[in-house]
N, C-alpha and C positions, 0 to 999 in steps of 0.2 A: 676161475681161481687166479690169485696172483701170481708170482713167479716166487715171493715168496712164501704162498701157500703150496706151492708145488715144490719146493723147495724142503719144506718139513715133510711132506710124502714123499720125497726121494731118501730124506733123511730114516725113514720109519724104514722104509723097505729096505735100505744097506743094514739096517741095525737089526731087524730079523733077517733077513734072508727069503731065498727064492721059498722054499717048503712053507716058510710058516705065511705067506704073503701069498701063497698058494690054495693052505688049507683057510685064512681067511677069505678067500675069493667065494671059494666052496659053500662057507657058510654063510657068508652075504647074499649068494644065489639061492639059496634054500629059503633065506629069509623074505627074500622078494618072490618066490615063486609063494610062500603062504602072501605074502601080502595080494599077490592077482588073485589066487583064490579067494580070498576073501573079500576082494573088491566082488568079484563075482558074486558071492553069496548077497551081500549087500544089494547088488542093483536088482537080487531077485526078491529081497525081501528077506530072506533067510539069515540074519544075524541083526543082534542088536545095532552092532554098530553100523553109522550112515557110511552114506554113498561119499560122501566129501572126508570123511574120515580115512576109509580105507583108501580114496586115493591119496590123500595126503600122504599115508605109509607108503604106498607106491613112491609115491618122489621120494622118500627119505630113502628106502633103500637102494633105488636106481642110483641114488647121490653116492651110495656104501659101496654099490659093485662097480660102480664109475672111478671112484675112487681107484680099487686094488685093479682094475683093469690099467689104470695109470700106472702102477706101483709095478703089475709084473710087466707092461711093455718096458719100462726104464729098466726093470729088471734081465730082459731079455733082450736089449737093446741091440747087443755085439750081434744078433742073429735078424737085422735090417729088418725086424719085425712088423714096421709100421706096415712098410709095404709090401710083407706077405699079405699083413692083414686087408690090406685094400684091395689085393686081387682076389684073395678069396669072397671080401664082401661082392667083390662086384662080381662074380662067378654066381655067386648064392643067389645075387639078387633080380639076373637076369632068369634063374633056373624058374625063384620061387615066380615073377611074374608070368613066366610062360605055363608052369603049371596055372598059375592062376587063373590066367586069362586067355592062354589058347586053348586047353581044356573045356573052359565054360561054354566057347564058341562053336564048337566039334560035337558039341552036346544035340 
């Protein structure tokens, strides 16, 4: 995005607020969790629509919760958010490969 596309999302989030920029989060994540289901169902065969289809909804709605994850970081800014969020990704990210992968090898 540009700075002025980022620019009208910081606009959107002052002009609702933290709650409703919140409960929009909520339901963009609802929407994307049917869109993986559905992607799922597709690559087994199980719904009309194709496999290119439902990933397309994938990106559109990863585009929607990318979005309000923008909108509540800027919202939440005062509280040096970025960088909790980076130690806990990297916290998460070391936990989830050791389950992954030292698990498998202990097998």
């Amino acid at each position: 995005m540009t700075e002025v596309e980022f620019k009208k999302v910081y606009e959107i989030a002052d002009e609702l607020g933290k709650e409703e920029i919140l409960l929009q989060l909520s339901e963009e994540c609802a929407e994307l969790i049917q869109a993986c289901l559905k992607y799922r169902r597709a690559t087994k065969g199980l719904t009309p629509k194709t496999e290119d289809e439902t990933r397309d909804n994938i990106f559109e709605e990863l585009a929607d919760v990318m979005l309000n994850i923008e909108q509540n970081i800027y919202l939440f800014r005062e509280c040096d958010i970025r960088n909790q969020i980076k130690d806990v990704q990297a916290f998460k990210a070391d936990r989830w490969w050791r389950r992954t992968f030292i698990s498998q090898n202990e097998a």
